[in-house]
TORMAR-443628 format. One record per residue (C-alpha): residue in three letters; x, y, z. Coordinates in pm, whole numbers, padded with zeros to 5 digits, always signed. Layout:
TORMAR-443628
alaXYZ
...
END
This chain:
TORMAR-443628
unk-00216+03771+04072
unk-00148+03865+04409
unk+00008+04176+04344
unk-00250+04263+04073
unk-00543+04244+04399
unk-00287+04473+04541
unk-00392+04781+04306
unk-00737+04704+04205
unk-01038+04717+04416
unk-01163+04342+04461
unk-00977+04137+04708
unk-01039+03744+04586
unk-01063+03611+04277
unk-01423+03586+04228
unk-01482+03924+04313
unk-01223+04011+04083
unk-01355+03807+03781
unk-01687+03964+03842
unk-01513+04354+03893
unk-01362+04229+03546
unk-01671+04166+03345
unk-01870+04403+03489
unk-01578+04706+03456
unk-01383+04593+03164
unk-01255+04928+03069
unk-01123+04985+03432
unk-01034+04627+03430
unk-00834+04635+03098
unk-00680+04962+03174
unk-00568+04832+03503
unk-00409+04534+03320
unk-00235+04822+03005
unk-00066+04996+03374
unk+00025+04686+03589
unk+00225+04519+03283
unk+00382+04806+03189
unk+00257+04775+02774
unk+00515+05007+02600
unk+00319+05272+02393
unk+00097+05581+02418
unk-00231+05493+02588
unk-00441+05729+02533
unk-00699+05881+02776
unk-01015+05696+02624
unk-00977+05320+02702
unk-01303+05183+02563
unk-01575+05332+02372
unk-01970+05195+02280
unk-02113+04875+02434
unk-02195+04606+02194
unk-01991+04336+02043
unk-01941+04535+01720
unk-01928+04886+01815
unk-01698+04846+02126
unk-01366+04972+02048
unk-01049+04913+02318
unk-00814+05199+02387
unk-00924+05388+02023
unk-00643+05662+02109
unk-00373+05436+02166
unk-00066+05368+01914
unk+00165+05097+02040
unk+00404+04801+01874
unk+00364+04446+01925
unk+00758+04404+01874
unk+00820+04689+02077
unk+00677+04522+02348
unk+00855+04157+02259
unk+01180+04342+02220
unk+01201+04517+02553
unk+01534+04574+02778
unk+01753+04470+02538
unk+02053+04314+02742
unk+02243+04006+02808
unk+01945+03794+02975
unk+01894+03491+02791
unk+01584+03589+02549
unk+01545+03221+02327
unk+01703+02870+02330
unk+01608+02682+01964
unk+01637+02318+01987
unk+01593+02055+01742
unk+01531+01713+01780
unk+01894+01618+01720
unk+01934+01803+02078
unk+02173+02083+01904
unk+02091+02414+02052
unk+02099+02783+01955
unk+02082+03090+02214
unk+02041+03451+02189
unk+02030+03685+02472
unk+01782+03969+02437
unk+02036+04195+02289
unk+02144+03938+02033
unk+01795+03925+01939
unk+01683+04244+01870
unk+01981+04355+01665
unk+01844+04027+01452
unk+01549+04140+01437
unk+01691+04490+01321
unk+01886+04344+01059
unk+01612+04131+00926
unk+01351+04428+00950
unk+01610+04617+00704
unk+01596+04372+00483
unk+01203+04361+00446
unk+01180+04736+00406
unk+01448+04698+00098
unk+01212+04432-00003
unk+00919+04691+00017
unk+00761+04565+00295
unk+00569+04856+00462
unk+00265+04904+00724
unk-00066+04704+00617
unk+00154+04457+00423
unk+00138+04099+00460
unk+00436+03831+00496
unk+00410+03470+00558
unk+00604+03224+00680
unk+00633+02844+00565
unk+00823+02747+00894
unk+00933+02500+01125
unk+00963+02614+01498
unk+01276+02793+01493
unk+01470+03133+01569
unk+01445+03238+01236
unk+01015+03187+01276
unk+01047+03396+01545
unk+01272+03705+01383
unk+01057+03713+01061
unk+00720+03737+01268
unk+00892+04044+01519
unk+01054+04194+01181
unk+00740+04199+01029
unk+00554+04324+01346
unk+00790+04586+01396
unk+00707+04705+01060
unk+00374+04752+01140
unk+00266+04443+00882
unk+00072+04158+00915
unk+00224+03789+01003
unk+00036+03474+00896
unk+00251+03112+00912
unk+00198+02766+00825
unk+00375+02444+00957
unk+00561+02272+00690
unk+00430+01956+00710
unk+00099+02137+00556
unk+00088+02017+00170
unk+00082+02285-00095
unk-00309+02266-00121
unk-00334+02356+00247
unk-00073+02577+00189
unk-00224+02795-00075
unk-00589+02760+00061
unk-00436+03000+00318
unk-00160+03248+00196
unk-00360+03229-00106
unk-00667+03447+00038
unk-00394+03655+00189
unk-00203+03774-00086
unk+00183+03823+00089
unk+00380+04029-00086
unk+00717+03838+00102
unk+00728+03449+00163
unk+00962+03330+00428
unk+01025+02936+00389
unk+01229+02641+00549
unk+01344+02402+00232
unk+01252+02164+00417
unk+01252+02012+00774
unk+01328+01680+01018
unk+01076+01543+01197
unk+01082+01191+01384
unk+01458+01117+01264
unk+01350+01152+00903
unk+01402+01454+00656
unk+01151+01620+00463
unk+01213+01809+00127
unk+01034+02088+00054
unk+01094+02178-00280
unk+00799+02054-00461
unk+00583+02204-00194
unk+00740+02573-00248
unk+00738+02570-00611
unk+00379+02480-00623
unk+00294+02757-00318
unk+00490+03004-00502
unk+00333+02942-00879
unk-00007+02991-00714
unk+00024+03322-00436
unk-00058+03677-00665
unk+00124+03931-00590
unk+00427+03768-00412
unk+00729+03965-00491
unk+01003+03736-00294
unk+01130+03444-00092
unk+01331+03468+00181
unk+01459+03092+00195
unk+01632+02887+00530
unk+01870+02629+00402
unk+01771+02321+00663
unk+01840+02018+00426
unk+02036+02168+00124
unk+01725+02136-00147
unk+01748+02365-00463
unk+01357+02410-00511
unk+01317+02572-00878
unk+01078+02905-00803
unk+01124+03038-01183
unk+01162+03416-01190
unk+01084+03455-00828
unk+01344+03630-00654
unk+01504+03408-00388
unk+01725+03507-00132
unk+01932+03304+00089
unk+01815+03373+00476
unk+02154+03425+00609
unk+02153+03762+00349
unk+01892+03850+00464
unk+01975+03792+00842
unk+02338+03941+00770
unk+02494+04303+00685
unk+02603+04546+00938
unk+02428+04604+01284
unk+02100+04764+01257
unk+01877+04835+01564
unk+01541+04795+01464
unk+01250+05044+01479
unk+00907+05000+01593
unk+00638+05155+01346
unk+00339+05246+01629
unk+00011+05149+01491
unk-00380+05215+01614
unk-00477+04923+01872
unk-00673+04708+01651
unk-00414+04717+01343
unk-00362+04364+01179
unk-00083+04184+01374
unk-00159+03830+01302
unk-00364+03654+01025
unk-00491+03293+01199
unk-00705+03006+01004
unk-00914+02774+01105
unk-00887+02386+01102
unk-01049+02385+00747
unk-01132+02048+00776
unk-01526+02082+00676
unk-01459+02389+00442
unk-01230+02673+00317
unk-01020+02745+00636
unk-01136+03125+00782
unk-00900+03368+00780
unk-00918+03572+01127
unk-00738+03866+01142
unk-00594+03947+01498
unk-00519+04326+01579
unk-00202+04461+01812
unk-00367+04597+02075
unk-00607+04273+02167
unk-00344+03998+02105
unk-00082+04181+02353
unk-00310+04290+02625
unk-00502+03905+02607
unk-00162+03780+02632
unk-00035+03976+02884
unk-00276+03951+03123
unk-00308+03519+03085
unk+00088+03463+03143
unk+00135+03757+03427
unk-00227+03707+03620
unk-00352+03404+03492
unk+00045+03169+03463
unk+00228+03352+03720
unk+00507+03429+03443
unk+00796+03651+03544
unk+01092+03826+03421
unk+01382+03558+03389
unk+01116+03256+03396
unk+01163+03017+03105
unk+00829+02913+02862
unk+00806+02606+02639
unk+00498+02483+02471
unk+00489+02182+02215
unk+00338+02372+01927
unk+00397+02410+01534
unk+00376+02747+01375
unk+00056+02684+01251
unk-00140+02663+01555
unk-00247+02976+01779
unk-00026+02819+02059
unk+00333+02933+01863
unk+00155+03297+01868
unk+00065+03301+02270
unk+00417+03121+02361
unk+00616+03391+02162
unk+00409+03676+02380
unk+00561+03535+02679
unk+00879+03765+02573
unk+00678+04033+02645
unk+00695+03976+03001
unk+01060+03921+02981
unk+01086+03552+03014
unk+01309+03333+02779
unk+01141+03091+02511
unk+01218+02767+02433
unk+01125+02680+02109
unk+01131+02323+02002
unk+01163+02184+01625
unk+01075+01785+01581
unk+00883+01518+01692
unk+00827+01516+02126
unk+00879+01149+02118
unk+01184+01144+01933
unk+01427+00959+02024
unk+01216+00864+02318
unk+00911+01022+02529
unk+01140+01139+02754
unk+01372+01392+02508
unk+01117+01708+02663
unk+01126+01626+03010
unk+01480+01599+02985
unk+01466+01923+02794
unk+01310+02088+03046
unk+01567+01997+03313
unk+01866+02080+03082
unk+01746+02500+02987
unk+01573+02483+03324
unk+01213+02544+03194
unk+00939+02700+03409
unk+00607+02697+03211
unk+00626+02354+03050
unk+00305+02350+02770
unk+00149+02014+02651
unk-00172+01829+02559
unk-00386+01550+02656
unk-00231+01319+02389
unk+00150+01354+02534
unk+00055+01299+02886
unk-00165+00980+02775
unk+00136+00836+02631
unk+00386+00911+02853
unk+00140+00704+03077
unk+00066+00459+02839
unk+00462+00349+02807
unk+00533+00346+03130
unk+00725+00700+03135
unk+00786+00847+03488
unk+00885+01163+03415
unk+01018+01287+03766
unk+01277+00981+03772
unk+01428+01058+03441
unk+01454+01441+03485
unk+01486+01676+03766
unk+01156+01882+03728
unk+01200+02093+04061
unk+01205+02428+03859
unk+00831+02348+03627
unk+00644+02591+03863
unk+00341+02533+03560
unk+00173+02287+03371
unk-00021+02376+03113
unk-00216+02144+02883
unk-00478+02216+02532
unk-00566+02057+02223
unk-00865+01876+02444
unk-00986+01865+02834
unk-00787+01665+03029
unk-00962+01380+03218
unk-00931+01372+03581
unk-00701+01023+03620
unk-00423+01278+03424
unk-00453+01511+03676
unk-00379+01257+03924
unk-00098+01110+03682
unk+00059+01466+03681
unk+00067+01507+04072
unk+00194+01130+04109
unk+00454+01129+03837
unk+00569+01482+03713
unk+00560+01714+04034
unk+00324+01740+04322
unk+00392+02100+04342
unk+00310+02210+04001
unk-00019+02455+03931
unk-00129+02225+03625
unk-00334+02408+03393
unk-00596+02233+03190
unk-00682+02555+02931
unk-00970+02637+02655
unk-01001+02908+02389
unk-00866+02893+02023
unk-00767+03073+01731
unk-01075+03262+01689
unk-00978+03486+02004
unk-00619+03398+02043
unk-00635+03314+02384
unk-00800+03148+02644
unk-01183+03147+02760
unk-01080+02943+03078
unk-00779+02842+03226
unk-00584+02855+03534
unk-00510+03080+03837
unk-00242+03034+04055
unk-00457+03163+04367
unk-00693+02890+04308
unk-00725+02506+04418
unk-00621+02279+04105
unk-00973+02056+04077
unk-00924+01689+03892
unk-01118+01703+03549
unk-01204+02097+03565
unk-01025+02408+03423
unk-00988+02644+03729
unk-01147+02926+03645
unk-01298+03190+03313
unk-01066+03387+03239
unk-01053+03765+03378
unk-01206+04033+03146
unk-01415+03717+02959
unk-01784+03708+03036
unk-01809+03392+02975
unk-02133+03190+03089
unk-02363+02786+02982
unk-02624+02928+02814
unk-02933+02663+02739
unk-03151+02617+02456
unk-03319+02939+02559
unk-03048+03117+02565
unk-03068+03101+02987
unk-02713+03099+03187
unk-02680+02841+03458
unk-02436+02705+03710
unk-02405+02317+03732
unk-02511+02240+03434
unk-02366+02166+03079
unk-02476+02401+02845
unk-02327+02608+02559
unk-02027+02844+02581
unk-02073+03194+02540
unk-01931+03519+02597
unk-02196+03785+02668
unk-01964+04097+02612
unk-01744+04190+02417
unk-01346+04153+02443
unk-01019+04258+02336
unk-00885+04041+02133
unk-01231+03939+01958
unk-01105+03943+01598
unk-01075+04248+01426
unk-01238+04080+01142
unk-01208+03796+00846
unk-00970+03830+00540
unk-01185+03983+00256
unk-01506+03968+00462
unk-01542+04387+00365
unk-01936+04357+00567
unk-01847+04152+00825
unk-02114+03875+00698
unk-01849+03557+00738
unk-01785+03654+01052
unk-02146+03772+01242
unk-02200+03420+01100
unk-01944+03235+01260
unk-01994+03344+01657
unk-02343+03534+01631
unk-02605+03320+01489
unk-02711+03108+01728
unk-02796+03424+02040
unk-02799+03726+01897
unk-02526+03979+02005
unk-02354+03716+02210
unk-01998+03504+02151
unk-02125+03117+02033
unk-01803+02978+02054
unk-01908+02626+01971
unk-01815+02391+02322
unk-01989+02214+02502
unk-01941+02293+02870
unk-02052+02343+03243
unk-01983+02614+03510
unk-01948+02434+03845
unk-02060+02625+04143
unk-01671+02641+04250
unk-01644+02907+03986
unk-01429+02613+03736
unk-01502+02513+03424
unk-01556+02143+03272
unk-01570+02093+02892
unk-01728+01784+02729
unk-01647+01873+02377
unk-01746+02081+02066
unk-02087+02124+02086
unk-02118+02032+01641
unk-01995+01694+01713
unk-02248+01677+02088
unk-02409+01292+02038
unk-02794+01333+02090
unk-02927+00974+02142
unk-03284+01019+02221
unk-03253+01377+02227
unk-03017+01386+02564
unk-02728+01572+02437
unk-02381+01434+02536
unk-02043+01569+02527
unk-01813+01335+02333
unk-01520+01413+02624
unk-01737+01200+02901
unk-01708+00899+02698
unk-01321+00978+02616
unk-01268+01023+03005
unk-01468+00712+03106
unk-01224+00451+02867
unk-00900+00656+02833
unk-00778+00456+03174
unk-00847+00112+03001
unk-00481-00031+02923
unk-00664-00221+02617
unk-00700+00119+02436
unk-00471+00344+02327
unk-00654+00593+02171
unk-01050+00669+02042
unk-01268+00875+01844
unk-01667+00874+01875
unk-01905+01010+01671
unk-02296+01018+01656
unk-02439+00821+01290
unk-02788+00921+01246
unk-03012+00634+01123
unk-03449+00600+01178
unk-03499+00935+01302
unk-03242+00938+01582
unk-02875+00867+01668
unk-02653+00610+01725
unk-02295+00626+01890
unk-02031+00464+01714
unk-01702+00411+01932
unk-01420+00363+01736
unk-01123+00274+01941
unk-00749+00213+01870
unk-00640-00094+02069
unk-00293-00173+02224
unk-00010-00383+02043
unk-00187-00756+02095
unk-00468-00706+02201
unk-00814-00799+02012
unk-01147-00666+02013
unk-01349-00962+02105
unk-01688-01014+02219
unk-01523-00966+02569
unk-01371-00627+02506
unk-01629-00502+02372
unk-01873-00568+02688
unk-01588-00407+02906
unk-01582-00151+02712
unk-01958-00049+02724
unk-01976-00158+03081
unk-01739+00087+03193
unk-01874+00362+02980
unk-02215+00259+03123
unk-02106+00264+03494
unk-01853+00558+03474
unk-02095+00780+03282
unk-02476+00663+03183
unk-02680+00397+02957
unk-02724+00730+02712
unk-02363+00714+02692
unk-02301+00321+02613
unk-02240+00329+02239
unk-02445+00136+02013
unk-02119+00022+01774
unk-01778-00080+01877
unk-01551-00077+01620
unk-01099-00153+01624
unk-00943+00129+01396
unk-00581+00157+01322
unk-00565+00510+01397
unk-00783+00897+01485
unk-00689+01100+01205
unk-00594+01439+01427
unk-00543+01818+01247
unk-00174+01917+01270
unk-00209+02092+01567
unk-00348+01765+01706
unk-00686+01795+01729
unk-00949+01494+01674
unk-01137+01564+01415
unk-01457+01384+01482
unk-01700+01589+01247
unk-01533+01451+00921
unk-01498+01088+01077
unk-01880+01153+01130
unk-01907+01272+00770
unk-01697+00959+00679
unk-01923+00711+00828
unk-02237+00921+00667
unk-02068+00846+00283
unk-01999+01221+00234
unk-01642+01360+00125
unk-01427+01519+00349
unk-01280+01863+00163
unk-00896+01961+00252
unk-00712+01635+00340
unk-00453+01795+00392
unk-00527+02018+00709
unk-00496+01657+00848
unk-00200+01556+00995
unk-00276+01188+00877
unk-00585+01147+00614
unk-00513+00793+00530
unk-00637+00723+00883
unk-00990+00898+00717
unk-01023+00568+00445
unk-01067+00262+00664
unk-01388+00429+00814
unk-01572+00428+00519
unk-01617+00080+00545
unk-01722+00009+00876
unk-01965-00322+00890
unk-02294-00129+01050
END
């Protein structure tokens, strides 16, 4: 960041943020030069002004893999781990000869520019070669965890129409194995147009695909040495194909272009994560959350990945931190829900592993309260720049997040992110400072979609972000701008509680009880009932302890005195578990539709949708 202020004209970060907004071509050219993006430029950066005639850099032709693959020598490019602790590395030259190899073996499959492969993967090398083989082709990547069912599964690919499949037969996960083979014979009977399977042998299975043609990925990896070749493609050609949670409907297909995904990326590890060449990234992800996509950029800038395949608590809650010690990670990624119960058992991760070389924290999936911050700085490192960060799939990157010029607040992200003109608009569509308020974005951005799958008149997708204020970014959270120039978030704003028309973000309440040792995990919602609404707390409670009349008092008492009487829920109800999406998201709108006696469409984005049943028959 420092030597970015060094070439630009603004000399702090605010001044900076605002040069960004208010310049974004100079801003985002300034970013293309100072990371060094491999490709032709072009002497037109950005052309119109609106969100949907902008176009970024309409003269440039570059290669997302290109970039990835860059100074191919003997630095360490990737360590794969499983949960078992056995390890796999390739050094950058190792890597892109894969990739070459791999890329030959799509082209003899057909695969050419505009095309479409997806992968059925678990969090491996091989994830990784497919996606920068495809890339490199100039085709489109869209993947899919498999612990996804085959419903899930085809709700996605299916809209998609892939002409190659790449698939694990299966995966481990929490010391258990996981077979595969019904799951692929039902994805495959059901995706038009798919013309082959490229298929990893994890756990031996034999899964009967018919007529498809199936071929083993270690023929497809193998042959003789071929260097591969980057196919340069117009800024905002399809790269990545993301979905939404899908929980409430048909999950969206957003379609990511080259161009936005790099430059977003780029500039949020180099300016925003202080990552450098020979640095070392991890994040906890799957590949079928945007987080796998942002990590894997992070070669880009020439650091190594880590990529990690199983369950973070397996055998213990300590198997990452000691992971991190033993590859000698740098940018350690995480959410809320890990740190909570590393806390919750008692975990101090500093005394188990040496953590002197995490120079980053980063944390998403939900705002971190502020007692985690403190529980970071007392029991991880208290030299760390710990990153509480917000933005999604929708833009593939981050809204807000953190800046390693900047103090760390407890409870706030540290600042919107550069180029992002993000603001709390009220009801009126007013911005403020201080006060919560939705979040927008009030001019257009890079890696703003290119579009929705099969959305020819961009309808879908107007509809999604551009409803609500006309010509401005709804994204849908609930948050505040502090005068500090940092950024709290107090949830989605669909699932904001409105008792007596005071609108409250569902993260206050979370924050306020997270601390008690009683409860080990919660989800509220808002049930409507005589013309207004009710909150309904529904809490998980620690082994042995009961929800008695007592509990619940100190439960509402602290929500009361930490937050508001608005806040103090009207029902208190024990749960055995929060169902969460698979990329570990709450999913309080269909616990809310739950409780209301309507039915909850795709299960199976869920990571756990028994947990859905028991709260259709709460005693109101």
């Amino acid at each position: 960041m420092t030597a970015f202020l060094d070439v630009v004209p603004p000399a702090t970060y605010d001044e900076l943020w605002d040069w960004s907004v208010d310049n974004p071509g100079e801003f985002w050219g300034a970013v293309w030069d100072f990371c060094d993006v491999v490709g032709d430029r072009g002497s037109l950066v950005v052309s119109g002004t609106g969100m949907f005639d902008t176009r970024w850099f309409p003269d440039a032709r570059l290669n997302y893999a290109e970039n990835l693959l860059r100074h191919p020598d003997d630095r360490r490019a990737v360590v794969g781990v499983d949960e078992s602790g056995s390890a796999v590395t390739l050094t950058r030259a190792e890597l892109a000869a894969l990739v070459g190899r791999v890329q030959r073996s799509f082209a003899d499959l057909g695969v050419q520019k505009g095309d479409r492969v997806a992968g059925l993967m678990s969090n491996g090398i091989e994830a990784l070669v497919a996606m920068l083989a495809t890339a490199a082709l100039g085709a489109a990547w869209s993947s899919c965890s498999p612990d996804f069912g085959p419903m899930g599964v085809v709700d996605r690919f299916g809209q998609i129409d892939p002409k190659v499949l790449v698939s694990v037969d299966g995966y481990r996960y929490n010391g258990k194995t996981f077979d595969l083979a019904n799951t692929l014979s039902s994805v495959v009977g059901a995706l038009d147009g798919l013309e082959a399977v490229a298929l990893v042998d994890v756990v031996g299975s034999r899964p009967d695909l018919g007529d498809m043609a199936v071929l083993p990925w270690d023929d497809v990896a193998g042959g003789p040495p071929a260097e591969p070749e980057f196919t340069r493609v117009p800024f905002d050609h399809p790269l990545f194909i993301m979905y939404s949670s899908g929980t409430t409907g048909p999950p969206k297909s957003i379609v990511h272009g080259v161009g936005g995904t790099l430059l977003k990326h780029l500039c949020e590890h180099q300016l925003h994560s202080d990552v450098r060449p020979g640095d070392t990234a991890f994040w906890f992800t799957t590949c079928g959350w945007m987080m796998w996509n942002w990590l894997v950029s992070a070669l880009a800038s020439e650091s190594a990945l880590v990529l990690y395949d199983g369950s973070p608590s397996h055998p213990d809650l300590g198997a990452l931190w000691r992971l991190a010690a033993d590859v000698g990670i740098t940018h350690f990624g995480t959410s809320p829900k890990f740190l909570a119960a590393n806390e919750n058992a008692g975990i101090e991760p500093a005394s188990i592993a040496d953590l002197g070389g995490v120079r980053w924290l980063g944390s998403t999936g939900a705002p971190l309260n502020p007692a985690q911050f403190d529980w970071v700085y007392g029991h991880v490192s208290d030299d760390v720049q710990l990153a509480s960060i917000s933005g999604g799939t929708d833009i593939i990157g981050c809204f807000a997040l953190g800046a390693p010029t900047l103090p760390v607040r407890r409870g706030e992200l540290q600042s919107r992110a550069l180029g992002m003109a993000v603001a709390a608009f009220d009801d009126s569509g007013e911005p403020g400072v201080g006060r919560k308020g939705e979040l927008v974005c009030t001019a257009p951005f890079p890696s703003m979609p290119v579009g929705f799958w099969n959305d020819p008149d961009g309808s879908r997708y107007r509809a999604a972000y551009f409803e609500q204020f006309p010509d401005v970014w709804t994204h849908g959270d609930f948050i505040e701008i502090t005068p500090e120039g940092g950024v709290v978030i107090y949830g989605r704003s669909d699932t904001t509680l409105n008792p007596g028309g005071v609108r409250i973000g569902t993260a206050e309440i979370y924050r306020s009880i997270e601390a008690m040792a009683e409860v080990d995990d919660a989800v509220v919602v808002g049930r409507e009932t005589g013309g207004d609404v009710e909150v309904v707390l529904c809490v998980v409670l620690a082994a042995g302890v009961e929800l008695d009349d007592r509990l619940v008092a100190a439960v509402k008492d602290r929500i009361r005195t930490q937050t508001s009487p608005r806040h103090v829920p009207r029902w208190v109800f024990a749960v055995d578990a929060v169902p969460y999406t698979i990329s570990g998201k709450k999913v309080e709108k269909a616990v809310a539709r739950t409780i209301a006696g309507e039915v909850v469409v795709n299960r199976e984005a869920l990571a756990n949708p028994d947990a859905l049943d028991q709260y259709t028959n709460l005693a109101f």
